[in-house]
C-alpha positions as CSV (number, residue, x, y, z in Angstrom):
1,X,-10.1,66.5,-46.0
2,X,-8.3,64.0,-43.2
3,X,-7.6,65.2,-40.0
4,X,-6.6,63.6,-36.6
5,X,-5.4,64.8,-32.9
6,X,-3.8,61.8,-30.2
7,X,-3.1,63.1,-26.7
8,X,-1.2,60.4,-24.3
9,X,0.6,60.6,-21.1
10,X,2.5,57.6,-19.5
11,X,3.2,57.7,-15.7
12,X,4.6,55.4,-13.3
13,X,1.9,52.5,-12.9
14,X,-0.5,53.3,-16.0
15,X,-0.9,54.8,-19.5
16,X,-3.3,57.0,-21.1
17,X,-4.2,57.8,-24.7
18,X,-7.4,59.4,-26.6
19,X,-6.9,60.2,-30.2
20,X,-9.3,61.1,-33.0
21,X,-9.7,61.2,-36.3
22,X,-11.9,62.5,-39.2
23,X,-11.9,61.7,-43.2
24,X,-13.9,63.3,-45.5
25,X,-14.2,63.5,-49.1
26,X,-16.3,63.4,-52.1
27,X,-17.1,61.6,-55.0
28,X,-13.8,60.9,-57.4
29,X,-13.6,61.0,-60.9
30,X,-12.7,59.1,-63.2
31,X,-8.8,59.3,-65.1
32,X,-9.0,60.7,-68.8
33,X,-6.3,58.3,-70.4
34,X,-5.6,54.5,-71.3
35,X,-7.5,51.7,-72.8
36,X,-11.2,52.1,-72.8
37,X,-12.0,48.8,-72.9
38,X,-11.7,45.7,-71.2
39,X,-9.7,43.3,-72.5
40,X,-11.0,41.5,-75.2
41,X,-10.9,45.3,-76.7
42,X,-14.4,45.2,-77.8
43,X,-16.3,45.6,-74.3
44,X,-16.4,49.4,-72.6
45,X,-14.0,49.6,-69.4
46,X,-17.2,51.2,-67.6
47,X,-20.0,53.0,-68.3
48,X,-18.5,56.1,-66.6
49,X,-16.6,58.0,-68.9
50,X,-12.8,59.1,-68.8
51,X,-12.6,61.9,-66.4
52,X,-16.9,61.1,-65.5
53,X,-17.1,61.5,-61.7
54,X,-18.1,58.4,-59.9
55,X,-21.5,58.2,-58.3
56,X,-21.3,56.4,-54.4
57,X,-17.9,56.9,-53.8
58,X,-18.1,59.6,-51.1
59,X,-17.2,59.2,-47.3
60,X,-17.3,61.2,-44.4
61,X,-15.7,59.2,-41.2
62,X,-14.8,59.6,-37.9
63,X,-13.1,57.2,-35.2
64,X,-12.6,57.7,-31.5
65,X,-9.8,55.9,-29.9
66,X,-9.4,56.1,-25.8
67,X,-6.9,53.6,-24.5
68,X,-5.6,52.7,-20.8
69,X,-3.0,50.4,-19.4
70,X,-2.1,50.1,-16.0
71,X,0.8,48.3,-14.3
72,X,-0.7,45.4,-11.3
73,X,2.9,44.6,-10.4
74,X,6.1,44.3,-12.5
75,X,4.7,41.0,-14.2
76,X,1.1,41.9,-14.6
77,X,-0.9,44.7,-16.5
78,X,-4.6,45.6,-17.4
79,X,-5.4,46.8,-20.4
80,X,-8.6,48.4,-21.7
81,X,-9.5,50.5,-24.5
82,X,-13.1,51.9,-26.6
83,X,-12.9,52.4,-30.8
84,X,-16.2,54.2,-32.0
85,X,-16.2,54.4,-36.1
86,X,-18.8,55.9,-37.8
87,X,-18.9,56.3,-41.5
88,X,-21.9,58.2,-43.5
89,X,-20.9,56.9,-47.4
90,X,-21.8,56.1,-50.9
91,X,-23.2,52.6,-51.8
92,X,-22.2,51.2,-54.6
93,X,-24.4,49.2,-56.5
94,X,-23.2,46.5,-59.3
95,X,-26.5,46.7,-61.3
96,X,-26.2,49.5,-63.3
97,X,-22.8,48.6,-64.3
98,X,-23.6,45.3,-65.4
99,X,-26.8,46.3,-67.3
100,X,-26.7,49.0,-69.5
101,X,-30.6,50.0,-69.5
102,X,-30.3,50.9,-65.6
103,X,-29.0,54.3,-65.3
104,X,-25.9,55.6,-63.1
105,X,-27.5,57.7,-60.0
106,X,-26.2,59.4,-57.1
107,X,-27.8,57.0,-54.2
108,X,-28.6,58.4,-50.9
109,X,-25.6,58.1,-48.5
110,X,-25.6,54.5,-46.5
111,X,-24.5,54.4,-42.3
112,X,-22.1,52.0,-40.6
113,X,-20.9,52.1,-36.6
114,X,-18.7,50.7,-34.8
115,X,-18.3,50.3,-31.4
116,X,-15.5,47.7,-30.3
117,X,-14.4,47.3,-26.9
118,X,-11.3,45.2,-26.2
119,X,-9.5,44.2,-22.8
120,X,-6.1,42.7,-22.0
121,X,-4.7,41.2,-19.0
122,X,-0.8,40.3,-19.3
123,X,1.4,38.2,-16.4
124,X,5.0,38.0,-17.1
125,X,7.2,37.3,-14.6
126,X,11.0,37.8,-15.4
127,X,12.4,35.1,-13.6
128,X,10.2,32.5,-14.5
129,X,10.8,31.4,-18.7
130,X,7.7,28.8,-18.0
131,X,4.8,31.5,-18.0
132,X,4.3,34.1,-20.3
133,X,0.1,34.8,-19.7
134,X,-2.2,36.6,-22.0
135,X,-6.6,36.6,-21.5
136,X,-8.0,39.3,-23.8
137,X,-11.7,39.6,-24.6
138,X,-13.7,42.0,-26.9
139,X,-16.5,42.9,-28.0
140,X,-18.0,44.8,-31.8
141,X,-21.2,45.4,-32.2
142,X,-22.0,46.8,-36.0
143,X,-24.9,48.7,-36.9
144,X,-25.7,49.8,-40.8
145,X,-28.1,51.1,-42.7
146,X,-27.8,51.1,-46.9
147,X,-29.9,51.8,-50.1
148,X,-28.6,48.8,-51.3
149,X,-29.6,46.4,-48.5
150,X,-31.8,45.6,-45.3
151,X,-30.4,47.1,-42.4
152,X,-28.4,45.0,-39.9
153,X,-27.2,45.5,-36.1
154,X,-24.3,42.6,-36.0
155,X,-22.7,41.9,-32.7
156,X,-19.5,39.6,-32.0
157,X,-17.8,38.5,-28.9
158,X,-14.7,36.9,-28.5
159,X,-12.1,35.9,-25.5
160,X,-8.7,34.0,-26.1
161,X,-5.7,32.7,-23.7
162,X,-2.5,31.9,-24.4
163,X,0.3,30.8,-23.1
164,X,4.5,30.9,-24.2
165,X,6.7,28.9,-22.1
166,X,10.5,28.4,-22.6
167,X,12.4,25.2,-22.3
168,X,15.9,24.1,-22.0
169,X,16.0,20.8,-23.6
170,X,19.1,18.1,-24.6
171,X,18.1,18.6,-27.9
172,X,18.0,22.8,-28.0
173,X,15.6,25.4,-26.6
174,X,12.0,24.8,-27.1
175,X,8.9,27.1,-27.0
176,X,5.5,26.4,-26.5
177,X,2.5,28.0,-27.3
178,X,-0.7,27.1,-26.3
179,X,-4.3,28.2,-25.6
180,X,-8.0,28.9,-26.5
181,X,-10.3,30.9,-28.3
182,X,-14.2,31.6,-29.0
183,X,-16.2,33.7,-30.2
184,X,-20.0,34.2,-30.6
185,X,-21.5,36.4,-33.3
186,X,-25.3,37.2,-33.4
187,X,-26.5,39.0,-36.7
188,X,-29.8,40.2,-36.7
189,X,-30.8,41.5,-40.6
190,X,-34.8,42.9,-40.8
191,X,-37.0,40.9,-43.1
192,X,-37.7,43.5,-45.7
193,X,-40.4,44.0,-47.8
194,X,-41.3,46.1,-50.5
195,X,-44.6,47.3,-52.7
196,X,-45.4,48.8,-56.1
197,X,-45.8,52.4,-56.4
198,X,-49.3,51.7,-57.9
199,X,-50.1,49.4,-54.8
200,X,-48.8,50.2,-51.7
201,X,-50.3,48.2,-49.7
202,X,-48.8,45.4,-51.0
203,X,-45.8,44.1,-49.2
204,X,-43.7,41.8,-51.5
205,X,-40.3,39.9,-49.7
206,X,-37.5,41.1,-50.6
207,X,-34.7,39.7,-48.5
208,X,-34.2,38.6,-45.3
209,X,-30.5,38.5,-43.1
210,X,-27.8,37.7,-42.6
211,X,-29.6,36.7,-39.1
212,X,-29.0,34.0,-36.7
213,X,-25.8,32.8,-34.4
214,X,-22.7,31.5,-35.2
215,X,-19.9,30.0,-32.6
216,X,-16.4,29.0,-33.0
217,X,-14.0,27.7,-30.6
218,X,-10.8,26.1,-30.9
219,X,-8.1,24.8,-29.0
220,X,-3.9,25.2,-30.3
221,X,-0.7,24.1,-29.2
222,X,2.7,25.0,-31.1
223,X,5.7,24.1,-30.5
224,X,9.3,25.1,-31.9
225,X,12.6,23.6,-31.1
226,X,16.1,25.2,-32.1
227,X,18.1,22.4,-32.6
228,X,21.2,24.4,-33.0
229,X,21.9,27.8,-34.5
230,X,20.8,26.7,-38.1
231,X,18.2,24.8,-37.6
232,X,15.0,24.4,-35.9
233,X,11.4,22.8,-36.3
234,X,8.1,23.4,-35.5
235,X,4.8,21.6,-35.4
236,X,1.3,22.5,-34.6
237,X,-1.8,21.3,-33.6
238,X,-5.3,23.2,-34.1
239,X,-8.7,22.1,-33.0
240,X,-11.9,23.8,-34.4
241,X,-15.4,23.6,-34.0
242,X,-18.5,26.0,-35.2
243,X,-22.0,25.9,-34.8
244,X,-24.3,28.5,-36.8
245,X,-27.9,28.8,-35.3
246,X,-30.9,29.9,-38.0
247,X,-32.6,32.8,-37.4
248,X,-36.4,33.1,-37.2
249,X,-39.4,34.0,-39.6
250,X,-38.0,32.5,-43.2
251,X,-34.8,31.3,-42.2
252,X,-36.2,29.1,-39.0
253,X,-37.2,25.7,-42.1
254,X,-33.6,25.2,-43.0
255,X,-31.8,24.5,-39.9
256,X,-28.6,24.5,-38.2
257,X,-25.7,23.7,-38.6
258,X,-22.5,22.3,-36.7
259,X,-19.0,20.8,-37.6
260,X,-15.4,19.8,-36.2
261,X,-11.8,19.6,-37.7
262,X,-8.4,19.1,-36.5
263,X,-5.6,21.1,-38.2
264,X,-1.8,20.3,-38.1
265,X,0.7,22.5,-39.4
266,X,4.7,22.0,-39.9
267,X,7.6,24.2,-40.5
268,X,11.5,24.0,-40.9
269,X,14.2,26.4,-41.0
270,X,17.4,26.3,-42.3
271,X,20.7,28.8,-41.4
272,X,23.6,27.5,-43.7
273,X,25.0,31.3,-43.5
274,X,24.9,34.5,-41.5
275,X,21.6,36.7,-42.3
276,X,20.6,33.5,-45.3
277,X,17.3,31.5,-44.1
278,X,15.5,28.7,-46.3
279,X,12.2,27.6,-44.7
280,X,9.3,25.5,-45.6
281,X,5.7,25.3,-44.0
282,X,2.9,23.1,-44.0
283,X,-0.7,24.1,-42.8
284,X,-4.0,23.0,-42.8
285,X,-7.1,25.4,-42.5
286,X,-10.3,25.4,-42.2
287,X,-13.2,27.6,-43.3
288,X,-17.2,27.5,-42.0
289,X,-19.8,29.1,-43.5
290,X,-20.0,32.5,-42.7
291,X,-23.4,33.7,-41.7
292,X,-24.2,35.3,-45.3
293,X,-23.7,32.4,-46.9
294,X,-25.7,30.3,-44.3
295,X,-28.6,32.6,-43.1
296,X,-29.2,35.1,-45.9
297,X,-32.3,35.2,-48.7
298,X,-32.8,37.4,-51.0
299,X,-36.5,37.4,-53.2
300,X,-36.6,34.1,-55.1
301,X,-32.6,34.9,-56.3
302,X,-30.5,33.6,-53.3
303,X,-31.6,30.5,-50.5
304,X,-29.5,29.5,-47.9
305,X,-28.4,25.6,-48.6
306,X,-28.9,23.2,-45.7
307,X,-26.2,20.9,-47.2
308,X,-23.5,23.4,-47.4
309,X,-19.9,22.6,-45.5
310,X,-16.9,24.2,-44.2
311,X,-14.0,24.6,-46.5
312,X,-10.4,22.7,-46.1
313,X,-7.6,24.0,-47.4
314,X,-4.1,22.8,-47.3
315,X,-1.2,25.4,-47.7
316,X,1.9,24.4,-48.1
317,X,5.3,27.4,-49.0
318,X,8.5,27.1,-49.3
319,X,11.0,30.0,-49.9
320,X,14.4,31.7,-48.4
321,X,15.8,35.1,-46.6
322,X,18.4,37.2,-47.0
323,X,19.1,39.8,-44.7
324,X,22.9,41.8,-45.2
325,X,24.5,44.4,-44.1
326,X,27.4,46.6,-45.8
327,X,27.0,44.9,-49.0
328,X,27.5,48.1,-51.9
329,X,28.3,51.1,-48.8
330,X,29.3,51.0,-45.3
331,X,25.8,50.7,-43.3
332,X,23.7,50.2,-45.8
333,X,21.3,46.8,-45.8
334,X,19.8,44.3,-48.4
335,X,16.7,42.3,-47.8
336,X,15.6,39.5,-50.4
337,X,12.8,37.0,-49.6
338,X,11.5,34.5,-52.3
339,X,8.6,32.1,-52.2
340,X,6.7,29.7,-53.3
341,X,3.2,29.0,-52.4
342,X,0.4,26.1,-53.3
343,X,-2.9,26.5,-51.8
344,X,-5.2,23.9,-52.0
345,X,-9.0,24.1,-50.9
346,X,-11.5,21.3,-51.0
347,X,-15.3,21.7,-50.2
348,X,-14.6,25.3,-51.8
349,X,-17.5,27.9,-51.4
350,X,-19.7,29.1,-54.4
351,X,-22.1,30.5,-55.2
352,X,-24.0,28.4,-58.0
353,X,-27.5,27.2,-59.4
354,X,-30.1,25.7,-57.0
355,X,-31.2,23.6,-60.4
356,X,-27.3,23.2,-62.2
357,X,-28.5,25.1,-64.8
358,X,-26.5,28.3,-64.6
359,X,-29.8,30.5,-63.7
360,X,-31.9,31.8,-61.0
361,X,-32.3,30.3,-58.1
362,X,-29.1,30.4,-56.5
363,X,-27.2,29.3,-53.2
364,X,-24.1,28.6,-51.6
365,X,-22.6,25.4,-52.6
366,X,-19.6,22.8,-51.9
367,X,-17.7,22.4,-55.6
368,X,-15.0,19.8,-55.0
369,X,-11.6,21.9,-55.2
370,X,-9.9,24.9,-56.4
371,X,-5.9,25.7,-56.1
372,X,-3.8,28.6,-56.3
373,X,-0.2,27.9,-56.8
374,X,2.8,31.3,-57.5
375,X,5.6,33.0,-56.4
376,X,6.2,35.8,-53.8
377,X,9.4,37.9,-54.6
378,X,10.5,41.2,-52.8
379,X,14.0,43.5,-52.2
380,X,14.7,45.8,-50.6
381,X,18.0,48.1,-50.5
382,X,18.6,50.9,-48.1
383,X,22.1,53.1,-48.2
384,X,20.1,55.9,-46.4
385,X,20.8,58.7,-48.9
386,X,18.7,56.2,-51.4
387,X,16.2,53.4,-51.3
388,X,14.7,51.1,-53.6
389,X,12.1,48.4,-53.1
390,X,10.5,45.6,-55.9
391,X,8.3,43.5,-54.8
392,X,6.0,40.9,-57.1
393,X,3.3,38.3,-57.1
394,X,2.9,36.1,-59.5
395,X,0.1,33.3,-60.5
396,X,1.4,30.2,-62.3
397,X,-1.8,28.7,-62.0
398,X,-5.6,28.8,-60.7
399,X,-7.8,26.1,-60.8
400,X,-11.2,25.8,-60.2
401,X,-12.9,22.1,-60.0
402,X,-16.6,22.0,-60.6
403,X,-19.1,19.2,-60.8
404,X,-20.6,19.9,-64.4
405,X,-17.3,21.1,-66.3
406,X,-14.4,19.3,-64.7
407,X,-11.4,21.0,-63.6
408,X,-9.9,24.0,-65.5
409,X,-8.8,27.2,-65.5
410,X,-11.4,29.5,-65.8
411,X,-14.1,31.2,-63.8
412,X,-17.6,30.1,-62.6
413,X,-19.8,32.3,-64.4
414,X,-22.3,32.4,-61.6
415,X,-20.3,33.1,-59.2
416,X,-19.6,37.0,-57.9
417,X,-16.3,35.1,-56.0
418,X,-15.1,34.9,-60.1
419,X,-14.4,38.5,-59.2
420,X,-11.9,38.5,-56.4
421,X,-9.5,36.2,-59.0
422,X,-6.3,38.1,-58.5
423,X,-4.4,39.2,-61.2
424,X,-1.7,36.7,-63.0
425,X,1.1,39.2,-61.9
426,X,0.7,42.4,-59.3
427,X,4.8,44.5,-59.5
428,X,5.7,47.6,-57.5
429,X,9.1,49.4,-58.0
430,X,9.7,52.2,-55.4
431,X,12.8,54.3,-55.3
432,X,13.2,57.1,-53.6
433,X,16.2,59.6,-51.9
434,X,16.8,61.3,-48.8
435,X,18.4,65.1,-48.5
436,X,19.2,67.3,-45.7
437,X,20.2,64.8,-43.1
438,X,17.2,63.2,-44.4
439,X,14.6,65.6,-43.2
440,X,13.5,65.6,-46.7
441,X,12.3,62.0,-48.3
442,X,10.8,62.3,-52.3
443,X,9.9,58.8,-53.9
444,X,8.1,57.4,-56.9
445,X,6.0,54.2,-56.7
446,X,5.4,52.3,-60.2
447,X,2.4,49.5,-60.1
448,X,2.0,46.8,-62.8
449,X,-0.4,45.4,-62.8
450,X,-2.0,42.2,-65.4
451,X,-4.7,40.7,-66.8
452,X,-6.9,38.6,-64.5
453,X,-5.0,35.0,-63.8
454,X,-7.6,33.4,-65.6
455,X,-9.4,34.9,-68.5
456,X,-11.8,32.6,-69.8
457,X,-15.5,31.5,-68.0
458,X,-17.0,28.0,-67.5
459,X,-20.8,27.5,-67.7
460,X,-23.2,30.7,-67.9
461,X,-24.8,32.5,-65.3
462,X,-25.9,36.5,-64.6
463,X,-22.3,37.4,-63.5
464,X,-19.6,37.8,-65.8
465,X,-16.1,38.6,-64.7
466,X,-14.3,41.7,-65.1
467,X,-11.5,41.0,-67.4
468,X,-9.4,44.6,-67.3
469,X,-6.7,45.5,-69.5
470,X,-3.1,45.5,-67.9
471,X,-2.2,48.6,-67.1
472,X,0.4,51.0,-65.0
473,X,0.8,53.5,-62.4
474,X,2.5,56.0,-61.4
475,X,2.8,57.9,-57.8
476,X,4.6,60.0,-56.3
477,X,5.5,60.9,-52.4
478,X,7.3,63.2,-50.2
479,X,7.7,64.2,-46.7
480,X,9.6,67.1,-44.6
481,X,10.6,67.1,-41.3
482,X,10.4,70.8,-40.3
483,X,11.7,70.1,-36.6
484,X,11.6,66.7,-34.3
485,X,8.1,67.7,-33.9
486,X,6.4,68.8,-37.0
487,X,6.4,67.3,-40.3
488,X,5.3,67.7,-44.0
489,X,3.8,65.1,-46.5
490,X,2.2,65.0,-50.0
491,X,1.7,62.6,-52.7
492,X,0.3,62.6,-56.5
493,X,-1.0,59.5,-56.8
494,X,-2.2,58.2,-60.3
495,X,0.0,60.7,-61.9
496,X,0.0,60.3,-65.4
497,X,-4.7,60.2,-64.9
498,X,-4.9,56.6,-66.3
499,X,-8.3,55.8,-67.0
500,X,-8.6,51.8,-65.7
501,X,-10.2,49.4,-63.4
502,X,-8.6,48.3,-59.9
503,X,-7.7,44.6,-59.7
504,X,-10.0,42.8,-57.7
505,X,-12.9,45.3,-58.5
506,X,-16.5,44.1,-58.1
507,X,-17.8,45.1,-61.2
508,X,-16.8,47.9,-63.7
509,X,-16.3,50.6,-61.7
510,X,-12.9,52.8,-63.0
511,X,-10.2,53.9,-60.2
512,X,-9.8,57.4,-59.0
513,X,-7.8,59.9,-61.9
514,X,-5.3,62.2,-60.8
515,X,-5.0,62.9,-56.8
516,X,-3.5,65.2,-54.8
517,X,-2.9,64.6,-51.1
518,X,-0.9,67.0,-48.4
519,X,-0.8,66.7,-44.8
520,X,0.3,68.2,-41.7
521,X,2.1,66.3,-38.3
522,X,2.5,67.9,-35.1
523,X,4.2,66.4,-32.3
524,X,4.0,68.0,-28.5
């Protein structure tokens, strides 16, 4: 059941809007058809069952939204708004899909909210191209409570400034952007403890954080010069610094931590032809710890490692656009955009073997490099009475680089980041039509998607990847305008019930089967 109501009214000098909204459903199950085992075709896909339901996959939610903007002058506005998101849901647990001897329960239901304030002050004056001023700050504060971990209040505050000034130049018009950011987040995760059920008075530790501080800051300038109609440059210039604090108790004996990096990033654009673009890009990033890699400990499994440094990565893409008009029917419009993207880390973030010996106890560690290099294609074709879109990733090559086994590619057994591995290709093919002066829209959506890009593991370790069998899917979608102010839409999604595993899924845990969706719009 999903539900929502927005009321807004915009006057003179300020704007108003409050809207809510509420999602609630239960447990899914499982679909009844396809491959029941993972890839090698030896392994069970899950230990649910085709058309099992799926334990800890409930949600109940609700967010709040009240927004207000009001007008200073005709350059200058204030803006301020409140999100409050509360969600009472299942926990998923990877243990009991990993080993077989640790049964499949129904959990009790785990709490998360949100509160995130935000602010926005804007100064724009028309007749001056030199200042276009933005300040923002916020603030989210994060409080949950799980059966699968301690509970944790997380609170984050952030401000940022930036300017955009316009220049006439000899040599074309150039824009700059410059400004500022920081942030402060301040974690604080219980020390837990827990005792035997012939003992209770014992108290043995269990975990302990995320908890502690962590700052970043940086300073940016870009800047981007149209040379002439069909060509134009841009250059950038990024300065970062962090500084994570320890928290107390457990975490106080391994110190803090603090670092600094300078990021330049390039682009170039080429017009040779109306609506055809070709464009490269250069761009350095940069990566600290985050505070659950830094300040987190769990039993005598996971430590935090004193040594462990922010990752570099260097991105570089290179690809072209096409945007035309009245190419197969008067009015209609073609988009094309192709890519190709290397991605380069060093100091990449693992999580490995205290001892190098593939077992217990673990922390976050520095292995030398990884790279992900592929290619980005998607069209799209609109003639209004029909549309079709294709769109595809695909992975020529993933590389991890790891001090015991060299470079290859294959996983890290004892890493749970082996997981997020995307798959070596991810297609979509949508087409749809439009009848009735095209009040009414019905479309299908096909997903392909592969076998994770690599499918092999290096060195051992207590997590294994999820190698899932390709599969495919099929949706369907619809809306109906009834008037200009109330609408119509329903999907089937997962028509055909496959039985299979989401790419990118934690562990084995199967998608949703069949689902029916329909939902009501009004508009006064």
């Amino acid at each position: 059941m999903n539900g929502s109501f927005a009321a807004a009214t915009v006057q003179q000098n300020f704007e108003l809007l409050a809207a809510f909204t509420r999602r609630k459903s239960g447990n899914y199950f499982a679909g009844t058809k396809g491959q029941r085992t993972l890839a090698d075709g030896v392994t069970a896909l899950s230990p649910v069952l085709p058309g099992h339901e799926v334990f800890n996959t409930s949600e109940d939610s609700s967010t709040l939204l009240l927004k207000g903007k009001i007008a200073l002058s005709q350059e200058a506005s204030l803006e301020v708004s409140y999100i409050r998101y509360e969600n009472k849901h299942g926990e998923l647990d990877d243990y009991p899909y990993v080993y077989s001897f640790s049964p499949l329960t129904q959990r009790d239901l785990s709490t998360r909210t949100t509160h995130t304030l935000t602010s926005k002050f804007s100064y724009n004056p028309a007749d001056n191209p030199l200042i276009n001023l933005v300040i923002s700050a916020w603030m989210t504060d994060v409080t949950s409570t799980t059966v699968v971990t301690s509970p944790a209040d997380v609170r984050t505050y952030g401000v940022e400034a930036y300017n955009k000034s316009i220049h006439e130049t000899p040599l074309g018009r150039l824009a700059l952007n410059y400004g500022a950011q920081a942030s402060l987040e301040d974690s604080y995760g219980e020390e837990f403890y827990v005792s035997y059920p012939w003992d209770p008075t014992s108290k043995i530790f269990s975990q302990s954080g995320p908890t502690g501080k962590r700052r970043l800051a940086g300073l940016f300038g870009r800047a981007d010069l149209d040379v002439t109609n069909w060509l134009s440059f841009g250059a950038g210039l990024r300065y970062d610094t962090y500084d994570i604090q320890q928290g107390p108790g457990v975490l106080a004996p391994y110190g803090d931590k603090s670092g600094q990096r300078l990021n330049p990033s390039f682009t170039v654009a080429l017009k040779p032809w109306d609506g055809v673009q070709f464009y490269g890009q250069y761009v350095q990033g940069w990566r600290p710890p985050s505070l659950r890699e830094a300040n987190f400990i769990l039993g005598t499994i996971l430590y935090p490692n004193p040594a462990l440094e922010p990752e570099t990565a260097e991105n570089f893409e290179a690809g072209v656009n096409v945007l035309r008009s009245n190419v197969f029917a008067a009015r209609d419009s073609l988009k094309i955009k192709a890519s190709y993207f290397n991605n380069h880390y060093e100091n990449y973030i693992i999580r490995d073997s205290i001892n190098r010996n593939w077992t217990e106890p673990r922390h976050w560690i520095n292995i030398p490099s990884a790279a992900f290099k592929g290619f980005d294609l998607s069209v799209k074709y609109d003639a209004g009475r029909v549309f079709l879109e294709a769109a595809l990733t695909k992975y020529t090559d993933v590389e991890f680089c790891h001090q015991l086994t060299g470079c290859a590619s294959k996983a890290i057994g004892i890493d749970y980041g082996s997981n997020y591995i995307p798959p070596e290709y991810l297609a979509t093919l949508t087409a749809g039509m439009r009848f009735f002066d095209q009040k009414l829209t019905i479309g299908s959506r096909v997903t392909f998607i592969g076998e994770r890009a690599v499918t092999e593991m290096m060195g051992g370790g207590w997590v294994t990847p999820t190698y899932w069998p390709k599969n495919t899917v099929i949706d369907l979608f619809g809306s109906y305008e009834l008037n200009d102010g109330i609408s119509l839409n329903f999907s089937a999604e997962n028509v055909t019930d496959q039985y299979y595993l989401d790419a990118l899924s934690l562990t084995r845990i199967p998608a949703p089967g069949r689902t029916l969706r329909m939902g009501f719009t009004a508009k006064f």
